[in-house]
VEXFI-765276 format. One line per field, with one value per residue (C-alpha): residue number from 1; residue in three letters; x, y, z. Coordinates in nm, 4 decimals, always signed. Layout:
VEXFI-765276
k = [NUM|...]
r = [Ala|...]
X = [X|...]
Y = [Y|...]
Z = [Z|...]
end
This chain:
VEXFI-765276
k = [1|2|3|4|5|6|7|8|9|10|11|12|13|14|15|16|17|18|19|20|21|22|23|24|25|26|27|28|29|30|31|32|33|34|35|36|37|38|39|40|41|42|43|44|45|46|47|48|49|50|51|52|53|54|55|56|57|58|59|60|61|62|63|64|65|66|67|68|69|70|71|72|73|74|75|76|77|78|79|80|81|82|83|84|85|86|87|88|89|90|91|92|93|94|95|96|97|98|99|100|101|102|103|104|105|106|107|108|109|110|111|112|113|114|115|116|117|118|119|120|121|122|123|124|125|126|127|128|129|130|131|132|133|134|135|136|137|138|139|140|141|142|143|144|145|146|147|148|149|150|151|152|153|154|155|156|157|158|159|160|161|162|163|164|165|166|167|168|169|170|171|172|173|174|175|176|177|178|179|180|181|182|183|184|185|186|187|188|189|190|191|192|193|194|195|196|197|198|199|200|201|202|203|204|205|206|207|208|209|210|211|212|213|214|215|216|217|218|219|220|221|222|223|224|225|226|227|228|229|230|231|232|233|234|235|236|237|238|239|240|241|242|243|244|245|246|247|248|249|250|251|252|253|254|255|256|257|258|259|260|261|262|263|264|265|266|267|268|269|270|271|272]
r = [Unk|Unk|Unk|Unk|Unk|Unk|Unk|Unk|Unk|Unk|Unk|Unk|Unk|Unk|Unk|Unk|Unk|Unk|Unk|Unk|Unk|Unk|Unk|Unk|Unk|Unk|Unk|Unk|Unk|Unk|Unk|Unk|Unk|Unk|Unk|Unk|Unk|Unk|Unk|Unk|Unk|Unk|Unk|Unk|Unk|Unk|Unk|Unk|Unk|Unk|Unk|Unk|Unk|Unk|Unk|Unk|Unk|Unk|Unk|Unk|Unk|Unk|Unk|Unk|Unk|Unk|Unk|Unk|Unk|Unk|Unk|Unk|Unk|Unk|Unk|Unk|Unk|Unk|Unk|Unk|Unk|Unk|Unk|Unk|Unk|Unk|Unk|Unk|Unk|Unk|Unk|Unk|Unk|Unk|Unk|Unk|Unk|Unk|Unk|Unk|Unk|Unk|Unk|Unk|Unk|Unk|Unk|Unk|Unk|Unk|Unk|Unk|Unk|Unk|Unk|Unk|Unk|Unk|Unk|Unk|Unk|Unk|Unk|Unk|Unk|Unk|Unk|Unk|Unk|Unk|Unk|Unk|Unk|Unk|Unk|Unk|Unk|Unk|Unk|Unk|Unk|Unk|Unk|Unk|Unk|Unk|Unk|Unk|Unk|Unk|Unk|Unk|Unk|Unk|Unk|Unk|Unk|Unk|Unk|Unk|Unk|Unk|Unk|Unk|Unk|Unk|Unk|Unk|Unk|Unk|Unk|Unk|Unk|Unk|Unk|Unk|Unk|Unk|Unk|Unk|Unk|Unk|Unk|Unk|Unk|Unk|Unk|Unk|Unk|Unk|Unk|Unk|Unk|Unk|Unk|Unk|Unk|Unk|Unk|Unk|Unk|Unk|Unk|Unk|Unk|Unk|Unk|Unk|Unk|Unk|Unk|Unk|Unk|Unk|Unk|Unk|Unk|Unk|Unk|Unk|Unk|Unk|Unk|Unk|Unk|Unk|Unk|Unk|Unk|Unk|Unk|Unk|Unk|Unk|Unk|Unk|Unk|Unk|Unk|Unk|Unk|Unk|Unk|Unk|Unk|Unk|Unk|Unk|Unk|Unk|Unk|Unk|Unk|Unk|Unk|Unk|Unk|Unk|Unk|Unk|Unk|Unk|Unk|Unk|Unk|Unk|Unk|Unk|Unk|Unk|Unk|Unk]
X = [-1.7673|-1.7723|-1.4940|-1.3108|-1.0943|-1.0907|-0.7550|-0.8443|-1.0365|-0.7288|-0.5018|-0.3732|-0.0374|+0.2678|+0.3327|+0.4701|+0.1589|+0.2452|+0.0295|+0.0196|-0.1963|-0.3489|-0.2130|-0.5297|-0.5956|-0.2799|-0.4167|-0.7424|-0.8717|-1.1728|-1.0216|-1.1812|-0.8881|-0.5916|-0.3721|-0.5536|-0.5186|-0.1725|-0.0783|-0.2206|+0.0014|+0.3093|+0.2332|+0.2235|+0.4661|+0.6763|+0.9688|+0.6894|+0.5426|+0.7889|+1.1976|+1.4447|+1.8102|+2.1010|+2.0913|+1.7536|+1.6108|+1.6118|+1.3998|+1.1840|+1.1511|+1.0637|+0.8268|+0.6595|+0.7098|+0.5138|+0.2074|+0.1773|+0.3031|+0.5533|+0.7187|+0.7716|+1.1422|+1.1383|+0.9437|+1.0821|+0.9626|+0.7821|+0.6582|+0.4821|+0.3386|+0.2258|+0.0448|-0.1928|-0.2963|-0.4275|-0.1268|+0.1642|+0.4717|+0.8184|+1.1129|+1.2905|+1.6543|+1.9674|+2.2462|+2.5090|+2.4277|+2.1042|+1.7295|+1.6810|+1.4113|+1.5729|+1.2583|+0.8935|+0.5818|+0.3500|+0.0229|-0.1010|+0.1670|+0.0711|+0.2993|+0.5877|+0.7765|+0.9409|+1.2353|+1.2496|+1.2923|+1.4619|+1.7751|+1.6744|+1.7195|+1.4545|+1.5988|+1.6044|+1.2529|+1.0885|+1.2995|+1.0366|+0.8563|+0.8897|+1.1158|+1.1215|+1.4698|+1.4776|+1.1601|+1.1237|+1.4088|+1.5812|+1.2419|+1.2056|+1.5175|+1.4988|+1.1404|+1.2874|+1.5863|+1.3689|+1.0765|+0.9902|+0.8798|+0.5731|+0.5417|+0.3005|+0.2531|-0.0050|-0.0788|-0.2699|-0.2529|-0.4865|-0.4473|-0.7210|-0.6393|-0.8770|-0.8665|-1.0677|-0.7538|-0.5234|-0.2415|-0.1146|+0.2665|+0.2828|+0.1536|+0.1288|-0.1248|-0.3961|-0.3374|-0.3407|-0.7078|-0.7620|-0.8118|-1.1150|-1.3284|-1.5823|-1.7058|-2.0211|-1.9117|-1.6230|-1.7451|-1.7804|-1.4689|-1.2159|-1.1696|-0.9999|-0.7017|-0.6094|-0.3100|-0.3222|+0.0262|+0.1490|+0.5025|+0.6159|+0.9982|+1.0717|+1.2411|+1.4669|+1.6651|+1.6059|+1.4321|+1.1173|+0.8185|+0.5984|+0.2527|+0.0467|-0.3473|-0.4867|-0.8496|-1.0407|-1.4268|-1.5032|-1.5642|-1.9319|-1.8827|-1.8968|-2.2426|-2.3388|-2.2512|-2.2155|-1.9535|-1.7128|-1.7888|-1.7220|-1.3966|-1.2749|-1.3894|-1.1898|-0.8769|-0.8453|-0.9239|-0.6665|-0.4148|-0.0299|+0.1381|+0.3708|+0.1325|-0.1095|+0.1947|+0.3266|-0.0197|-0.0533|-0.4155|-0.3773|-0.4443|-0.7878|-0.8779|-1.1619|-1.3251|-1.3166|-1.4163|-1.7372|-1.7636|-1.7916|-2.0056|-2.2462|-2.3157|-2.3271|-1.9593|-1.9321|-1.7100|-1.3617|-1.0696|-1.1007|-1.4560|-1.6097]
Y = [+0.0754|+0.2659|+0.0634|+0.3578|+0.2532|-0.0657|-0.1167|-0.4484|-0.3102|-0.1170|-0.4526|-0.7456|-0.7889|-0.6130|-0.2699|+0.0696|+0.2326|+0.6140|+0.8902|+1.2343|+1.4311|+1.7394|+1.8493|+1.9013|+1.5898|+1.4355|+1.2926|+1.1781|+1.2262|+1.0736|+0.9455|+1.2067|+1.1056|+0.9394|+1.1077|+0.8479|+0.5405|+0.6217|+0.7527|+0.4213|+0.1843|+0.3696|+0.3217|-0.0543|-0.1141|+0.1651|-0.0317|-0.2350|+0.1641|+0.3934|+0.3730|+0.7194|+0.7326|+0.9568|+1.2000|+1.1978|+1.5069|+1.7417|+1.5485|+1.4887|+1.8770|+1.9354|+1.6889|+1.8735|+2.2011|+2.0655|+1.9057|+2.2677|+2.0625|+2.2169|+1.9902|+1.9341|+1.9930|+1.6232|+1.4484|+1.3753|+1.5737|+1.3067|+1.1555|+1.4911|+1.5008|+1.1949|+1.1951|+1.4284|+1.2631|+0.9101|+0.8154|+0.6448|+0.9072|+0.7242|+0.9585|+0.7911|+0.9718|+0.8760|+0.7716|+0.5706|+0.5687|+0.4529|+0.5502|+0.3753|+0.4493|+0.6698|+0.7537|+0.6036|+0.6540|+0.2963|+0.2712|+0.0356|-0.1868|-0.4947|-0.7753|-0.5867|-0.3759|-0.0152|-0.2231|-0.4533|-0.1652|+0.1201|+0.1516|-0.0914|+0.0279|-0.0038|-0.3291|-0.4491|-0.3328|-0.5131|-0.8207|-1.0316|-0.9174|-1.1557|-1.0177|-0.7026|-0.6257|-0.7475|-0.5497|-0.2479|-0.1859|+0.0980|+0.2136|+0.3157|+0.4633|+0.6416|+0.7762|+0.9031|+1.0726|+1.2597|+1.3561|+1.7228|+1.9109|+2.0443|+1.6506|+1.4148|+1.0786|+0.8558|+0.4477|+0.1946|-0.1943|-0.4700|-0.7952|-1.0223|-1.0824|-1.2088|-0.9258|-0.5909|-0.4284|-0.1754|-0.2932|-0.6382|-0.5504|-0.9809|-1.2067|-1.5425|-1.4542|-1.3085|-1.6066|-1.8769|-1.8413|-1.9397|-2.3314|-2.1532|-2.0149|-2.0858|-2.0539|-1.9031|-1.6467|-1.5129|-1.1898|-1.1245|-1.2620|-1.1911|-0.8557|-0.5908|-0.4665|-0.1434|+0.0641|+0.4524|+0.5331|+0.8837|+1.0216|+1.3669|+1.5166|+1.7134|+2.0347|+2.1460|+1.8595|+1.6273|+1.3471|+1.2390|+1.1959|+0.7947|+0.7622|+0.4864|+0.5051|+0.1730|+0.1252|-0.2040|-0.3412|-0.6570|-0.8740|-0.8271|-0.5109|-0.6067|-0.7137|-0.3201|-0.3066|-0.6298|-0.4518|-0.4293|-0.7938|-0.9049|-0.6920|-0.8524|-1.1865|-1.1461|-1.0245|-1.2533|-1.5168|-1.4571|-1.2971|-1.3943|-1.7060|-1.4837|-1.2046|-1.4830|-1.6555|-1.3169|-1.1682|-1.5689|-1.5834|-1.9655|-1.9487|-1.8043|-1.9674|-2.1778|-1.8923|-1.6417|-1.8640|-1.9868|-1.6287|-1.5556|-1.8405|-1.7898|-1.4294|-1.5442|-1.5212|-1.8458|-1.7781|-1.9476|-1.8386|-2.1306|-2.0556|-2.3486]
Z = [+0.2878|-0.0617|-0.2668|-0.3301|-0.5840|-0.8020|-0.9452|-1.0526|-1.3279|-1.4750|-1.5006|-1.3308|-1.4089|-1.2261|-1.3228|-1.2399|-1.3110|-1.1936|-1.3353|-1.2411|-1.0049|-0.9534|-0.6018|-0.4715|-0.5391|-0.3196|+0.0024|+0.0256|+0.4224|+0.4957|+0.8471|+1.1521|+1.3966|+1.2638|+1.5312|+1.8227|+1.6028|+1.5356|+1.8610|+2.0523|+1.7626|+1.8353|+2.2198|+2.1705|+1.8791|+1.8283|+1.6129|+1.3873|+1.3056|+1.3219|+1.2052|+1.1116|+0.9964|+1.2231|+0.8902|+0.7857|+1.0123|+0.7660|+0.5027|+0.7859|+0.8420|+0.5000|+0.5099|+0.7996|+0.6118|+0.3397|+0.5391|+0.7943|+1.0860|+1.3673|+1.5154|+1.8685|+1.9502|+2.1195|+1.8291|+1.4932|+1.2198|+1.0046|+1.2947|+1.4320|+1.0513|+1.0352|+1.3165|+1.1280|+0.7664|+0.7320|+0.4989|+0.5953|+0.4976|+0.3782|+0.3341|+0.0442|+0.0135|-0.2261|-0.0264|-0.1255|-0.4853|-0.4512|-0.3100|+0.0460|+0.3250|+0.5393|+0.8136|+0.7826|+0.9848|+0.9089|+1.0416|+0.7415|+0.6632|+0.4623|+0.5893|+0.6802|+0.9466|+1.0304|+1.1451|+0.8396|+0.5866|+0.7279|+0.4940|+0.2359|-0.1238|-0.4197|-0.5237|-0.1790|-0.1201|-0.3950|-0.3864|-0.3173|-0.6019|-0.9174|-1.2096|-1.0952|-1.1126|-1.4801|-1.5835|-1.3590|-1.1580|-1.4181|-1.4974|-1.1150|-1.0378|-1.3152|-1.2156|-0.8853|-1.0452|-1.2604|-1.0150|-1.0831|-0.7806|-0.9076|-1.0370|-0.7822|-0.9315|-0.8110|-0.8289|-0.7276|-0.6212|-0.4241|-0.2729|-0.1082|+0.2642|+0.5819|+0.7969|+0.7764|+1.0459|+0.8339|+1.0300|+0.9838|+1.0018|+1.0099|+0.7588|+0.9870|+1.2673|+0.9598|+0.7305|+1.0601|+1.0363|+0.6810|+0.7470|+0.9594|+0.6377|+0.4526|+0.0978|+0.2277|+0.4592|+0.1909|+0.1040|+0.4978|+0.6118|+0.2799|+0.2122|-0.1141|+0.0117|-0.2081|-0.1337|-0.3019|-0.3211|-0.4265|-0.4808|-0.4553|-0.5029|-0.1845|-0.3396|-0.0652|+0.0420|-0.2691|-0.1412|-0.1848|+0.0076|-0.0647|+0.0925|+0.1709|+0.1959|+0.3044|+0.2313|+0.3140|+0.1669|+0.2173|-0.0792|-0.0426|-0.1663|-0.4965|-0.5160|-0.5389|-0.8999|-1.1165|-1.3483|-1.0955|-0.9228|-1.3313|-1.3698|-1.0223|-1.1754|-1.4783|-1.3052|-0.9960|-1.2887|-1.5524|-1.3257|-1.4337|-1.2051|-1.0668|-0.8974|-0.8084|-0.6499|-0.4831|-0.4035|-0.2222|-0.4297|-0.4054|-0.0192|-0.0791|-0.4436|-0.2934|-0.0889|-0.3790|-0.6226|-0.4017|-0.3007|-0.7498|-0.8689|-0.5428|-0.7054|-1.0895|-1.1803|-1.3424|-1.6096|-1.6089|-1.8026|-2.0369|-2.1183|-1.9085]
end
């Protein structure tokens, strides 16, 4: 485990966050067989992993186009391509006025399903996310409008969850076990979940393409190098209500905060 990324450090309140990339720089590898893991998850759940529209094959085509895949003529396009990166690949098209999911491959979800957004819209896709139609919603449609071709924007978030798997496409079964751990064991059993997310306008058909990289170190981690354990400190500390209550921090405030003073971090947000 190499904490990859620490988005934590950058800021811990909600935010769009995009910046651009150089395209070599778009997906990351570092997985030697993702076409086995994903093969044997679309075996055993194809509808949690895998969802495509009637009129979405030609996205999907470019999509394969774009990553050097041919495509089998009795596998979807984006499925045939994502069988070959680490990343999750979600064809995001406008339709009906608006940008919806139109086909997904998802290896990595984080609490959610193929099934549960195929179709769904921006708005409806971040629903659950606090004030985001008031303070981002414009921002984000107008960021897909105006996606460039040559244009591939990149961001970053993380959560704290109990599981090391990348795919937990259900929320009840991971957080079930909770009651079970203990301030001790944290930074074995709690874990930084940090999804790399890139987005890319597909120049043919006029969608565009979202990625997901999941990568998982467990809260031990940050023992490696104190200025990261402090900038973790400081943001799970003095994170805002609402991302605390949407990131569901409260259900592993005692473990994390053991987890922090057991290593040095006993700094509060009220000075104390």
């Amino acid at each position: 485990m190499s904490l990859r990324h620490a988005p934590w450090a950058e800021g811990h309140d909600f935010s769009i966050g995009l910046k651009p990339i150089a395209p070599e720089h778009w997906l990351e590898g570092g997985e030697a067989d993702p076409t086995a893991r994903k093969d044997a998850l679309l075996a055993a759940h194809r509808d949690l992993v895998w969802g495509e529209t009637a009129d979405s094959r030609a996205g999907q085509a470019e999509i394969a186009d774009l990553l050097g895949v041919a495509a089998a003529d009795d596998q979807p396009p984006l499925l045939a391509a994502a069988r070959t990166v680490a990343d999750d690949l979600i064809l995001m098209e406008k339709t009906d006025g608006d940008w919806r999911v139109t086909a997904l491959s998802l290896s990595a979800p984080t609490f959610f399903t193929a099934a549960e957004v195929l179709g769904k819209s921006l708005a409806e896709l971040h629903g659950p996310v606090h004030g985001f139609a008031e303070r981002f919603l414009i921002r984000v449609r107008r960021i897909f409008d105006g996606l460039r071709p040559e244009l591939i924007l990149e961001r970053r978030n993380w959560t704290i969850v109990n599981s090391g798997e990348s795919f937990t496409p259900h929320s009840a079964p991971v957080r079930a076990q909770i009651p079970d751990l203990r301030a001790e064991t944290a930074g074995r059993d709690l874990f930084i979940r940090v999804e790399r997310q890139t987005l890319r306008r597909l120049p043919r058909t006029g969608g565009a393409l979202f990625t997901i990289r999941v990568w998982l170190d467990p809260l031990d981690s940050l023992t490696k190098d104190p200025e990261r354990l402090a900038a973790f400190a400081r943001a799970w500390r003095e994170a805002p209500a609402d991302f605390k209550a949407y990131k569901g921090f409260s259900l592993y405030a005692p473990l994390v905060e053991g987890f922090l003073r057991a290593h040095g971090e006993t700094h509060s947000v009220n000075g104390t």
